[in-house]
C-alpha positions as CSV (number, residue, x, y, z in Angstrom):
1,X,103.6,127.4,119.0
2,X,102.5,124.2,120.5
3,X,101.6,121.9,117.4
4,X,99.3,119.5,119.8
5,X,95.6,118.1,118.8
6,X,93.7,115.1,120.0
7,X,91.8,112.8,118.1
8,X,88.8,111.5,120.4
9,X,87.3,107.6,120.2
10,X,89.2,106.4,117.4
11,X,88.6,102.9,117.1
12,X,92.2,101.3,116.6
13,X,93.3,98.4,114.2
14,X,93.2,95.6,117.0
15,X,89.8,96.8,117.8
16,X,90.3,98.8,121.7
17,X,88.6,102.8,121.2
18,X,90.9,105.3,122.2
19,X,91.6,109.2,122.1
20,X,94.8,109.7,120.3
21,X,97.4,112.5,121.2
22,X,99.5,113.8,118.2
23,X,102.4,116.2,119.0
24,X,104.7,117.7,116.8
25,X,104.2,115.4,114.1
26,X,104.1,112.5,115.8
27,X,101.8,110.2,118.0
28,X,102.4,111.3,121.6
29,X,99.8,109.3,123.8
30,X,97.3,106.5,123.2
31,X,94.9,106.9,126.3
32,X,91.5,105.4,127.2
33,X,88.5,107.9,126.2
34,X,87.3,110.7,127.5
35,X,84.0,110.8,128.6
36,X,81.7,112.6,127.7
37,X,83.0,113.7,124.2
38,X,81.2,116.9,124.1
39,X,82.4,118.1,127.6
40,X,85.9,116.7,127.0
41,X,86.4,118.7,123.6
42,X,85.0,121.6,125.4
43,X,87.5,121.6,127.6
44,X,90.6,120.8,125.5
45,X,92.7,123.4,124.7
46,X,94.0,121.5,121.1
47,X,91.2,119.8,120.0
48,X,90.8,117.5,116.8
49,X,88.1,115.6,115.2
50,X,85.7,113.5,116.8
51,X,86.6,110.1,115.3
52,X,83.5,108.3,116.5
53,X,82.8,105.2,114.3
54,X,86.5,106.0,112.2
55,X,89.1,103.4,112.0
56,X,92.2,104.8,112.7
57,X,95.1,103.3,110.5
58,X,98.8,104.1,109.0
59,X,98.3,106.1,106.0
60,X,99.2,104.4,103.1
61,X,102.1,104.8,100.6
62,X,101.9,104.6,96.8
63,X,105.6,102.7,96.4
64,X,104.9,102.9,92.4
65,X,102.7,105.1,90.1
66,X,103.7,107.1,86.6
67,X,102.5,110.5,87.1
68,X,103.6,111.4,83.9
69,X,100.9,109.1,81.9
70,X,98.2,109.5,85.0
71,X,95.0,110.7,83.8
72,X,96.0,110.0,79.7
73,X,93.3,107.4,78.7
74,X,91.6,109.7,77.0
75,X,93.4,111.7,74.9
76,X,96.2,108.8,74.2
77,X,93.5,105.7,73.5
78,X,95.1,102.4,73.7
79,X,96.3,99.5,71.5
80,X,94.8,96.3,72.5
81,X,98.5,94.1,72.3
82,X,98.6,93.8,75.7
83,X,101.0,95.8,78.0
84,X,103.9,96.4,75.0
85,X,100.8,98.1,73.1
86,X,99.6,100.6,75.7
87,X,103.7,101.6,75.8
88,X,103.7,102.5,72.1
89,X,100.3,104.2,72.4
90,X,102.2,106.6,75.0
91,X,105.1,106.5,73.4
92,X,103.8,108.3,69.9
93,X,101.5,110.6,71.5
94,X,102.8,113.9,70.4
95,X,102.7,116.0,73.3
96,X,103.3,113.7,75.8
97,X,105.6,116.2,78.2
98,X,103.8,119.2,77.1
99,X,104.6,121.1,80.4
100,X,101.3,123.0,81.4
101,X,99.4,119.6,80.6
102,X,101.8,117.3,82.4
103,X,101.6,119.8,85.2
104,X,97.7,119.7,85.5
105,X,97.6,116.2,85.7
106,X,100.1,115.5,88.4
107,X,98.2,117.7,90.7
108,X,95.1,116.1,89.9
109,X,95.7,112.8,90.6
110,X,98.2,113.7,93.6
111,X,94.6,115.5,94.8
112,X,93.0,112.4,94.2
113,X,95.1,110.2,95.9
114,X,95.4,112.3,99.0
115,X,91.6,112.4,99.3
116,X,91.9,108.3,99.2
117,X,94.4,108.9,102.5
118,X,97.9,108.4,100.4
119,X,100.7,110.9,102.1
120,X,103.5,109.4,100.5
121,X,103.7,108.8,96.8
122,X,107.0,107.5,94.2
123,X,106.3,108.5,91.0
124,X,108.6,107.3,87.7
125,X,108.9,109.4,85.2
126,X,110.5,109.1,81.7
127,X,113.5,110.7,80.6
128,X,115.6,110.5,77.7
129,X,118.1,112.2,75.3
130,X,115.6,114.1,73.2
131,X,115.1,117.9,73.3
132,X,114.0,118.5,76.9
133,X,115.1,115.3,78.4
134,X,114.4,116.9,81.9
135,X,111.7,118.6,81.8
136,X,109.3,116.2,82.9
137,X,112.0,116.0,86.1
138,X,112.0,119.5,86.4
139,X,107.9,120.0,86.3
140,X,107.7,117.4,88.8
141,X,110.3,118.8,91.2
142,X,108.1,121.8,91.0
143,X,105.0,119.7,92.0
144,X,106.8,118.1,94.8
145,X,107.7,121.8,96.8
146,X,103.9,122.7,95.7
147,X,102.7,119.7,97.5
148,X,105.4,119.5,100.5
149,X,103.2,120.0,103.3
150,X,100.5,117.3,102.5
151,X,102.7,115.1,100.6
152,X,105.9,113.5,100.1
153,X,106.8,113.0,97.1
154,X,109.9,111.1,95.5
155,X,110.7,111.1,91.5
156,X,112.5,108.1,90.2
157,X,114.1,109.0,86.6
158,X,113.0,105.9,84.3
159,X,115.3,105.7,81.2
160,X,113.9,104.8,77.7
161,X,115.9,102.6,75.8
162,X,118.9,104.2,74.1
163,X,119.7,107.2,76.9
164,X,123.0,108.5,77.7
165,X,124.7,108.1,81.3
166,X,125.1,111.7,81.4
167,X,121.1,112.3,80.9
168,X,120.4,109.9,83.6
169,X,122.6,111.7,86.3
170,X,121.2,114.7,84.8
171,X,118.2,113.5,85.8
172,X,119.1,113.4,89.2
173,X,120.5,116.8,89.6
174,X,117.4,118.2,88.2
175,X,115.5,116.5,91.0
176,X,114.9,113.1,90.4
177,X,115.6,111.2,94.1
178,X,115.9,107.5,92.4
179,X,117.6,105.6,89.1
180,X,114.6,103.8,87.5
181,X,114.6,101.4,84.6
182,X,113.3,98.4,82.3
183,X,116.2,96.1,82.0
184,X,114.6,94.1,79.5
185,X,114.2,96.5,76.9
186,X,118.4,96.9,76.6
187,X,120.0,94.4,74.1
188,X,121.6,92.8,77.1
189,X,119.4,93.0,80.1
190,X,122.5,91.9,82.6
191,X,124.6,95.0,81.1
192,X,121.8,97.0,81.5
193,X,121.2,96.4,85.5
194,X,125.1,96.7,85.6
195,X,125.1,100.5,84.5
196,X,122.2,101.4,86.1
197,X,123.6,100.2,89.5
198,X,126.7,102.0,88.6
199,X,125.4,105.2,87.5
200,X,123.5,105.3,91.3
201,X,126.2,104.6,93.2
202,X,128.0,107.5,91.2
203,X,124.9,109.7,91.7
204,X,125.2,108.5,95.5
205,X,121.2,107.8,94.8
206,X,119.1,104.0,95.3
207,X,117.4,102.1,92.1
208,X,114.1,101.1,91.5
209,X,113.6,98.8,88.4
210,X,110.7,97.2,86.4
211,X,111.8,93.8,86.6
212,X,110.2,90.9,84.7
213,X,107.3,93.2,84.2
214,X,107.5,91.2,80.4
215,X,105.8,87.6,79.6
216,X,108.8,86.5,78.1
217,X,109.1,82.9,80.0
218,X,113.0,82.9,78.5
219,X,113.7,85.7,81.0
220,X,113.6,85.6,84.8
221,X,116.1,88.8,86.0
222,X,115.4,89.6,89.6
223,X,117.6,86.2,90.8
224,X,120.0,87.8,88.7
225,X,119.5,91.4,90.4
226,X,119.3,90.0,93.5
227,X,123.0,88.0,93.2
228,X,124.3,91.3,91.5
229,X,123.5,93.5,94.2
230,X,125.5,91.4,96.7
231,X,128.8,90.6,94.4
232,X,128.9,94.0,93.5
233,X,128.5,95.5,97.1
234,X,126.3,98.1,96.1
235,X,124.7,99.8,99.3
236,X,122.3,101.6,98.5
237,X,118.6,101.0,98.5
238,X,117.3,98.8,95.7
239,X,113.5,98.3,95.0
240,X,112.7,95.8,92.4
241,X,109.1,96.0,90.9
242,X,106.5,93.7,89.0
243,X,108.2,90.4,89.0
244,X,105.4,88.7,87.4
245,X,107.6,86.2,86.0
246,X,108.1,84.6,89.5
247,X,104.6,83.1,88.7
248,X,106.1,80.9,86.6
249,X,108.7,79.5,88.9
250,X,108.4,76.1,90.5
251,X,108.1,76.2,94.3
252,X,111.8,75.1,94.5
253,X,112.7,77.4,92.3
254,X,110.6,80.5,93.6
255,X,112.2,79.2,97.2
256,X,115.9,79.6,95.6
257,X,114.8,83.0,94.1
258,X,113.3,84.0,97.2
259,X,116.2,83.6,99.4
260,X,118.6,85.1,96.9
261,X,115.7,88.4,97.4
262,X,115.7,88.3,101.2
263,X,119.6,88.1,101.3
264,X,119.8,90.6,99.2
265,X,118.3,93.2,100.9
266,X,116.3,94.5,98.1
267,X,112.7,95.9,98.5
268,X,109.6,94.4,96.7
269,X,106.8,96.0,94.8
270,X,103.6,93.8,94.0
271,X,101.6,95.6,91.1
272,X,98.5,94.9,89.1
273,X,98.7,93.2,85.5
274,X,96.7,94.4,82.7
275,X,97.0,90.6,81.6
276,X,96.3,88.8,85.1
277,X,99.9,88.5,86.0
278,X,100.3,88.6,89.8
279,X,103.0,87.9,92.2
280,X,103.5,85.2,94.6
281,X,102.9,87.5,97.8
282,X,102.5,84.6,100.5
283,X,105.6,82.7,99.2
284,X,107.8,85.9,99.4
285,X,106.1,86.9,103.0
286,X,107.2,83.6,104.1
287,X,111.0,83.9,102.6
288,X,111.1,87.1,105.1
289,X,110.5,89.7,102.4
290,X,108.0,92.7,103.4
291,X,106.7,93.0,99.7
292,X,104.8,96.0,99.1
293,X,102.2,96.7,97.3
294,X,101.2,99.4,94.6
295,X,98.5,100.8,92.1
296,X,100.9,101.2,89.4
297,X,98.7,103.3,86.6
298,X,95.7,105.5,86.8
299,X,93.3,106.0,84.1
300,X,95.9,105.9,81.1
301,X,96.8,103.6,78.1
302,X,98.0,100.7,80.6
303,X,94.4,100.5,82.9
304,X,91.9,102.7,81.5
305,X,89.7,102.3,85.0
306,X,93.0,102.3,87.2
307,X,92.0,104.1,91.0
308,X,94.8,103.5,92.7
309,X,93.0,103.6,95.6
310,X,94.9,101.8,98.6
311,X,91.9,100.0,99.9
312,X,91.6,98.8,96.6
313,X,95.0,97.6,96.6
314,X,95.4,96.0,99.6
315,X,92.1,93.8,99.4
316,X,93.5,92.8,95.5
317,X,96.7,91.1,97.0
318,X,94.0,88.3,98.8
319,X,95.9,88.5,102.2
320,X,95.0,88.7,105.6
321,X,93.5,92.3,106.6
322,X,96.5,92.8,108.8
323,X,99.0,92.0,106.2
324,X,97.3,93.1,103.1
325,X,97.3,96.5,104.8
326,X,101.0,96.5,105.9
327,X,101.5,95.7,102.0
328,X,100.7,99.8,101.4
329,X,101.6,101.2,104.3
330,X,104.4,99.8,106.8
331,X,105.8,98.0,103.7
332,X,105.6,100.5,101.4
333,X,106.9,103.1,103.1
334,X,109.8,101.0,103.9
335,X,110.5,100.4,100.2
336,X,110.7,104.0,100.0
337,X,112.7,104.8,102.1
338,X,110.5,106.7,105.0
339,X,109.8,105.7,108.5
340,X,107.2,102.7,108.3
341,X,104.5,104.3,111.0
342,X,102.1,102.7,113.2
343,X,99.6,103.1,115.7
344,X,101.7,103.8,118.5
345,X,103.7,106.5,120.6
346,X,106.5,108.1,119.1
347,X,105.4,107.1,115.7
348,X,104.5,109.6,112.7
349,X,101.4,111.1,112.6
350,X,100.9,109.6,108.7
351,X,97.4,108.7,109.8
352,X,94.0,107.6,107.5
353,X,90.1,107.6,109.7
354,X,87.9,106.0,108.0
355,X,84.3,105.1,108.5
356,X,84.3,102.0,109.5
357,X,84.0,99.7,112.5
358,X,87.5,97.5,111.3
359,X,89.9,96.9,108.6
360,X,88.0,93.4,107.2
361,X,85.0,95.9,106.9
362,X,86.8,98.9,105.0
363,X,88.3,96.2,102.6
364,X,85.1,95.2,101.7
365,X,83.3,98.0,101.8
366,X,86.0,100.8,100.6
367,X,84.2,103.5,102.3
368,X,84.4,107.3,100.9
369,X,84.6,109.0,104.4
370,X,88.2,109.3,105.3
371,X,90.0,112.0,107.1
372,X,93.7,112.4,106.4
373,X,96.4,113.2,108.6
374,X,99.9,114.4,107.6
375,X,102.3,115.3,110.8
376,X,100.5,115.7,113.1
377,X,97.8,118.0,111.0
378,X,94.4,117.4,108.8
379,X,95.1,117.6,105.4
380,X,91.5,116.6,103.6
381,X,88.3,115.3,104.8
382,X,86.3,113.6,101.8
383,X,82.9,112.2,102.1
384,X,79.8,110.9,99.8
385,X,78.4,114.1,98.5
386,X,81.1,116.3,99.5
387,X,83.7,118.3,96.9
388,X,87.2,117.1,98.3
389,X,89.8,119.7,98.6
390,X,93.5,118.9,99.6
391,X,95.7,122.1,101.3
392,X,98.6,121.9,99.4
């Protein structure tokens, strides 16, 4: 089976038009167009779409989303006390892991998402020492070999306060790829990044924690995370997300903090605030830290109206076009561990058309056309008018 198509006049990211050869997965040649389009599909044995008038791009990655409260606005409501009120408002709905439910959601926004070009998603999800600590694990693990061919996806098990070392490497043999977890909630928040760093390295798995996702100004833990990682030797991969406390740093101090970050090795994850939070993206970029970016919550307690669309996300971190696009793709796939991609032989074949004429236009513009590409194949096309449908 030769696993060959081209893609014809796809307009590239620095603007030159060119047919696009994928092979096995991956981008095989990059070649001036063939002329005329009609005659040359006619005559090409693996033919693709015509990507007249498309933007051809990296797909983008969703480095951080929570599946397991996507889609909830709803039936949970919200509390208006800021971020520690949509938590409880999650927290006491009753049949928050009811299986069937939590099932039907994950596939419909993993639909969503892929008709919006994502092909790579990280999902936390909580876990605990309740009942059926796992099950949320387990359902998900289910989702991901439903989804495989369109889709990868990685489950990070996110601890609530109080839960047991053994349910968090539990976790991971149930399917969970990643340690998650809120530092700040723990009594003592350096103990707490101790264990959790511990508990991977026994579970031979990376971390990914909410740090400073809190508007405490007495707390500033990813310095401390960042000097932890290096005294303690851990190797694995650690992805530190939110950090909105940075905002409040000096630039001296955000410097110092910075460095101790790109030393570190540890990955970045920029994400929305429901209270305006940001995160000082350009400072970080220019310490030599890729930060990534991410859509964090859709359409639950924490951002009723929450898309997660990448476009979205890359034009909300106010960069460049060519950075703010690396942010969710390159960069994200990076903090996740995958091959970053790009438009270029031997690279996947992660790829996202969209109708547009270049990346400074689709920002603004966030256009509904897009055709997705996962190795080397057409997952989903999605247009104004048209019922999406992803082949999982």
């Amino acid at each position: 089976m030769n696993d060959t198509i081209t893609l014809f006049g796809a307009t590239l990211p620095d603007g030159r038009t060119r047919d696009v050869v994928l092979r096995n997965g991956r981008i095989c040649v990059l070649r001036a167009p063939a002329q005329p389009y009609r005659l040359a599909r006619a005559h090409a044995e693996f033919a693709g779409p015509d990507l007249t008038g498309y933007l051809l791009l990296p797909a983008p990655a969703e480095p951080h989303l929570h599946l397991d409260r996507a889609l909830t606005w709803q039936p949970v409501g919200s509390d208006p006390d800021g971020r520690d009120g949509a938590i409880r408002s999650w927290q006491v709905r009753p049949a928050r892991y009811a299986l069937g439910d939590l099932r039907r959601r994950s596939r419909d926004a993993l639909r969503a998402l892929i008709a919006r070009g994502v092909t790579a998603v990280r999902t936390h999800l909580d876990v605990g020492d309740g009942r059926s600590p796992l099950r949320a694990v387990e359902v998900m693990a289910d989702v991901r070999a439903e989804f495989r061919h369109v889709l990868d996806l990685q489950i990070v098990a996110l601890p609530v306060p109080g839960t047991s070392d053994r349910a968090i490497v539990d976790a991971v043999s149930a399917g969970a790829d990643v340690i998650g977890g809120r530092p700040r909630l723990a009594l003592d928040c350096r103990h707490e990044t101790r264990r959790l760093l511990r508990l991977a390295d026994r579970a031979e798995v990376g971390v990914d924690l909410h740090v400073d996702d809190g508007f405490d100004p007495r707390v500033l833990a990813v310095g401390d995370l960042a000097r932890l990682v290096r005294a303690s030797g851990f190797d694995r991969p650690v992805t530190a997300n939110h950090l909105a406390g940075l905002n409040r740093l000096a630039p001296s101090a955000l410097g110092r903090v910075g460095e101790a970050i790109a030393a570190s090795g540890m990955s970045v994850v920029a994400l929305p605030s429901p209270r305006g939070g940001g995160l000082p993206i350009r400072e970080l970029l220019a310490a030599g830290i890729p930060v990534a970016a991410g859509g964090d919550r859709l359409r639950d307690t924490g951002h009723p109206m929450g898309r997660v669309d990448p476009l979205a996300t890359a034009a909300a971190t106010g960069l460049a076009p060519d950075r703010t696009w690396a942010a969710v793709s390159t960069h994200a796939r990076r903090a996740m561990g995958l091959e970053a991609g790009g438009i270029e032989p031997g690279a996947p074949a992660d790829l996202l058309a969209i109708r547009a004429s270049s990346l400074a236009q689709a920002l603004r513009a966030l256009p509904r056309d897009r055709i997705v590409i996962k190795a080397g194949r057409v997952v989903t096309r999605s247009a104004p008018g048209r019922r999406v449908r992803a082949a999982a």
